[in-house]
N, C-alpha and C positions, 0 to 999 in steps of 0.2 A: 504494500500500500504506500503511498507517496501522497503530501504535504507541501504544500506552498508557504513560505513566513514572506513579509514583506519587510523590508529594508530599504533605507535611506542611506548617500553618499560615505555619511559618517559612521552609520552605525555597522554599515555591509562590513567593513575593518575588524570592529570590535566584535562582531560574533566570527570572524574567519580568523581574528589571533586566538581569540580564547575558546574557537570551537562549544557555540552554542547556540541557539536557537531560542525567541522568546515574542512574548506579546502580550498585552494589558491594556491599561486604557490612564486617563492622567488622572483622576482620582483613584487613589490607593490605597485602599485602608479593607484586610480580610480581616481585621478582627471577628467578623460573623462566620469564619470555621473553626474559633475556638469557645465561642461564649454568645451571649443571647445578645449581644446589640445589633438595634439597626442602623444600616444605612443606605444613604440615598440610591446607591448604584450597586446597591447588591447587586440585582438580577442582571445590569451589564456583567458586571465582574463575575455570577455565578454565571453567565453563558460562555464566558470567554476559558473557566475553566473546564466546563466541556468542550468545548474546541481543542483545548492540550490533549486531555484527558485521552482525546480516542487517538494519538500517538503510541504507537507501541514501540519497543527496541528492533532496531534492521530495519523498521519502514526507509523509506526514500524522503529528501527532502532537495524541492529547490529552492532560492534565492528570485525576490521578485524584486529585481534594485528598482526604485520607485525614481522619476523625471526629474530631470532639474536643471536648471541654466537652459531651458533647450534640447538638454539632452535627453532621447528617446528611455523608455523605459527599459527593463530588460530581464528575463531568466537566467539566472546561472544556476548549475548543477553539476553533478548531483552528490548530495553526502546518507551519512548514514545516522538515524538515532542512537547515542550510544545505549541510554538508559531510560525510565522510564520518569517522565515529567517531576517538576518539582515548584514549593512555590519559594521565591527570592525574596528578603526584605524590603527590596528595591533600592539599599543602599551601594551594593556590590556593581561596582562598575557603573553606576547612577552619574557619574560625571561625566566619566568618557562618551556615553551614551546621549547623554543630553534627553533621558525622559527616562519614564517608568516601564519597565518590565518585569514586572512579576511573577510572572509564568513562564517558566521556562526551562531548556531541556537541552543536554547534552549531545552533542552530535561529533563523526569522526567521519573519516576518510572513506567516501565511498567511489561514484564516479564522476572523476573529478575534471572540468575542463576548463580551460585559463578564457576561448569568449565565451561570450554569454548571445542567446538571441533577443532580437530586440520584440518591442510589445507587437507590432505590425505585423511580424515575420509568423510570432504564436498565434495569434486570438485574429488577424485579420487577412493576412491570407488565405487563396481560394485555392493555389496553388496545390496539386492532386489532391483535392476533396470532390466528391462526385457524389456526398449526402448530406444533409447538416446535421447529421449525426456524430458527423464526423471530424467537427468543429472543437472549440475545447471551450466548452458550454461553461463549466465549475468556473473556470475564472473569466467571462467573460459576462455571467451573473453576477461574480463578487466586483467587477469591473463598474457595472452599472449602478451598484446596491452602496458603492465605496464604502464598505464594511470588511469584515474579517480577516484580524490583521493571520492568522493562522486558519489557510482552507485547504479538505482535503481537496485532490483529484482525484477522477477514477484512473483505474491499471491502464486502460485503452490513450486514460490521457498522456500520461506519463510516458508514456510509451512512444506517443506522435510528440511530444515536444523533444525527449531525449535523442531522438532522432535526429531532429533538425541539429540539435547543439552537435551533434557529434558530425556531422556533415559539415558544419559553421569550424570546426574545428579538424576535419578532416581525421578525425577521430587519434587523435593526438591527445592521448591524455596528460594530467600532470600530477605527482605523488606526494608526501608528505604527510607529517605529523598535524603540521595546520599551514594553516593558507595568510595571504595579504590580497588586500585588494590596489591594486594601483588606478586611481584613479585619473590618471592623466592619461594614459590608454586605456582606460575603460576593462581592465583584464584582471583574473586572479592570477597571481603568481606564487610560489612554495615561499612559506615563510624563513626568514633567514634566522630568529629566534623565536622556540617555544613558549608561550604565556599558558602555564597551567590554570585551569578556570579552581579557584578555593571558596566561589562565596559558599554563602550558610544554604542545606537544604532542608526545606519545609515541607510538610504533605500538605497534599492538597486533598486527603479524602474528602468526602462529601455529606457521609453515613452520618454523622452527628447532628448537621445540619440541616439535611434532608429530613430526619425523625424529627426535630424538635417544629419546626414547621409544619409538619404534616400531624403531631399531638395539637397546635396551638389550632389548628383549622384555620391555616393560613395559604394563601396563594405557594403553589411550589414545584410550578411546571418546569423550571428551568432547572432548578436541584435535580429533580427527580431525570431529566432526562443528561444532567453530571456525572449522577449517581450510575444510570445506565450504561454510559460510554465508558468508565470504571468498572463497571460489574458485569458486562454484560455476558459471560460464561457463564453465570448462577442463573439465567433466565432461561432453561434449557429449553420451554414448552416453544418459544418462536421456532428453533432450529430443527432441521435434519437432520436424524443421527447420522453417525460416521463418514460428513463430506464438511472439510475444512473451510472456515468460515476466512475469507482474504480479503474481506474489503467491510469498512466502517463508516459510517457517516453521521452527521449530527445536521438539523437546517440545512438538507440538502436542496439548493435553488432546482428550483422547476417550471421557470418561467421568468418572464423581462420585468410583471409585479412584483410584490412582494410574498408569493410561495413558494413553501420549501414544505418538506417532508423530516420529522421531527427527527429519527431514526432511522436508517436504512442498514441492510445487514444483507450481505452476499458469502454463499455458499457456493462452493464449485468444483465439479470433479469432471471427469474426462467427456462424460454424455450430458451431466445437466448443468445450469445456471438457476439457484433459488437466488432470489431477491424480496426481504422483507422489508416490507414499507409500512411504519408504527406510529400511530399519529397518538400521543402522549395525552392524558387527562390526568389533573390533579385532585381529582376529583369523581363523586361517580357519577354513570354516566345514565340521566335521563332520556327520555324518549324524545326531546324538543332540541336535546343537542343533536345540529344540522353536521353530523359527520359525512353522509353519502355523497355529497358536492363534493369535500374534499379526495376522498380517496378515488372518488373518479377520477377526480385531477390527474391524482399522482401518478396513477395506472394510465391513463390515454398518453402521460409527458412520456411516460418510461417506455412504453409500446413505441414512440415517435423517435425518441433520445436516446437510448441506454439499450433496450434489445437489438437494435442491428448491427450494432458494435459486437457482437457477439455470433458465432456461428456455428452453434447446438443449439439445444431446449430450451428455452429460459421459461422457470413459472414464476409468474408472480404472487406474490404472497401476503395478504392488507392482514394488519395487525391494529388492533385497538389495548393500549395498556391505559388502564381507569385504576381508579382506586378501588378498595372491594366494598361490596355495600354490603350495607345492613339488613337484614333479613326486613324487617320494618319499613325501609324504604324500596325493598326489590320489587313491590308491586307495582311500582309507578317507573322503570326503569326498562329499558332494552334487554336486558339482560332478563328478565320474567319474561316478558311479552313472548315467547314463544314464534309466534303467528307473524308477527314484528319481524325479527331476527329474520323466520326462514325467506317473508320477503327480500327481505334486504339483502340477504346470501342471493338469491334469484336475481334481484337485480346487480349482483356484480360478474354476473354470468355476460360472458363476452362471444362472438360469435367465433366460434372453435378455427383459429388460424395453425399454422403448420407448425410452426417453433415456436408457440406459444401458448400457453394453459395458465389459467387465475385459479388458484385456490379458495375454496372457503374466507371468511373472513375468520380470525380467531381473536376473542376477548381475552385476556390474560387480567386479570384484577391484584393490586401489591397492599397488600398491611402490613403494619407494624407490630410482631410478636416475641413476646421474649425479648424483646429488644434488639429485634434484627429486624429488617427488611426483606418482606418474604414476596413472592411473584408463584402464582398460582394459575394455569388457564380452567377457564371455566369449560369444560369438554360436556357440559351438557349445549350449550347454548352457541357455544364459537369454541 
């Protein structure tokens, strides 16, 4: 899986000496992963640690060096995660950088190339595309949306950009412990001394504050779906047994508006492609919440988008994760109505195409037990 960070002139330097990767936002303050206080920008700050969070160790990562003076934007690539996220004081390297980074993560020598391609050459040439499929949609949603300073791609994207860079570089690569960036030529070059990165590292778990939230009967869709891009191997009711799960997504764009798809989750072996599409509730889920618009949505963008990128099976997979309800209110809920549900399964019924098949929808409902956070599907109903 493969990662985009964005970077600026200055700061491209400072994570290629010290080999690191990071993102946050200018108010700073996580005291609310260790204790009850509020503040204003939690729910930024608690989405942005979903964004790290579904980094795992060996993903791919490129460099999105952001315009300036005139000069065109540009990807460089590609390194490697060393380790698994972390959160920063914001003091460590807070000069050099000239702003707050937070979040952030370890990275090392992967494939490494001294150019970079420019914004034009990724996101706006037509040059051998014959589908718009086949475009590199991830960043040219986050392009429009000017958000996420940390967004994944898919494998397919990754794939057509590393291409170019290594054709831009005639596949000439360059080695090392850590890298510099020169910006007078616009190139990475092998650094000529080591800067071991030593700031302080803090967890970013989510599980404390996810529960304390969800006891208070408070808003906590952004936790919860944190909490998921952390956990997401305890939730085993979405997955396929014994076919490796290789790709993760959190707000994955699906459109030039503003929709995304809260969770996505790909499975994949030699004959299929499952793709789970999870639209998150904090909450449980009544009969007047209008979820069938959405997940049509996501299901006609990903039939358009995402399956012809691909060439086997793919099923798609609609997932609803709600809170669990209470026996007391399950009368007045989706989840009773029986009659309800089996429509609605009928209505996500699509006309049977060749490398394509929609699954049922599945309701998965999560409480708080014992003081864990448990995920349960409901296999009467979805």
């Amino acid at each position: 899986m493969a990662h985009v960070f964005i970077v600026n002139e200055n700061t491209f330097n400072i994570h290629l000496k010290y080999m690191f990767a990071g993102t946050g936002a200018k108010e700073f303050n996580c005291n609310f992963l260790r204790n009850e206080e509020k503040i204003e920008c939690e729910r930024i700050l608690t989405s942005m640690i979903a964004d790290i969070s579904r980094v795992q160790e060996d993903d791919d990562i490129i460099f999105y060096l952001q315009q300036n003076n005139g000069k065109e934007g540009g990807f460089f690539g590609s390194f490697k995660i060393k380790k698994t996220p972390f959160l920063c004081d914001g003091t460590y390297l807070g000069e050099e950088l000239d702003k707050k980074l937070p979040f952030r993560v370890e990275i090392k020598e992967g494939e490494v190339y001294s150019k970079g391609i420019t914004e034009r050459e990724c996101l706006d040439s037509l040059k051998g595309i014959k589908h718009p499929s086949e475009l590199c949609w991830s960043l040219i949603y986050r392009k429009l949306k000017g958000n996420r300073g940390c967004t994944m791609i898919t494998n397919y994207e990754y794939e057509k950009i590393m291409k170019k860079i290594r054709e831009k570089n005639n596949n000439n690569q360059i080695y090392g412990e850590a890298f510099e960036y020169d910006k007078l030529n616009n190139i990475i070059i092998d650094a000529k001394k080591i800067d071991t990165y030593i700031g302080k590292k803090e967890s970013l778990d989510i599980k404390e504050r996810l529960m304390y939230k969800v006891n208070k009967g408070q808003s906590c869709e952004p936790h919860l779906q944190a909490y998921i891009m952390q956990n997401y191997k305890e939730i085993k009711d979405i997955f396929v047994d014994e076919i490796d799960i290789n790709w993760i997504g959190n707000e994955v764009s699906c459109g030039v508006g503003m929709q995304s798809i809260d969770a996505v989750f790909i499975q994949e072996n030699e004959k299929e492609v499952y793709i789970h599409l999870c639209e998150l509730k904090d909450e449980e889920l009544y009969k007047n919440q209008f979820i069938e618009n959405q997940i049509n949505k996501y299901i006609e963008w990903m039939k358009d988008y995402i399956v012809p990128t691909y060439n086997k099976k793919v099923i798609l997979c609609p997932v609803i994760i709600c809170k669990k309800i209470s026996e007391k209110a399950r009368k007045n809920t989706i989840m009773k109505d029986e009659k309800l549900h089996k429509e609605l399964n009928e209505r996500f019924r699509y006309e049977s195409l060749e490398h394509i098949d929609i699954s049922n929808i599945k309701f998965i409902e999560f409480e708080i037990k014992n003081n864990e956070i448990k995920f349960e599907r409901n296999k009467v109903y979805g």
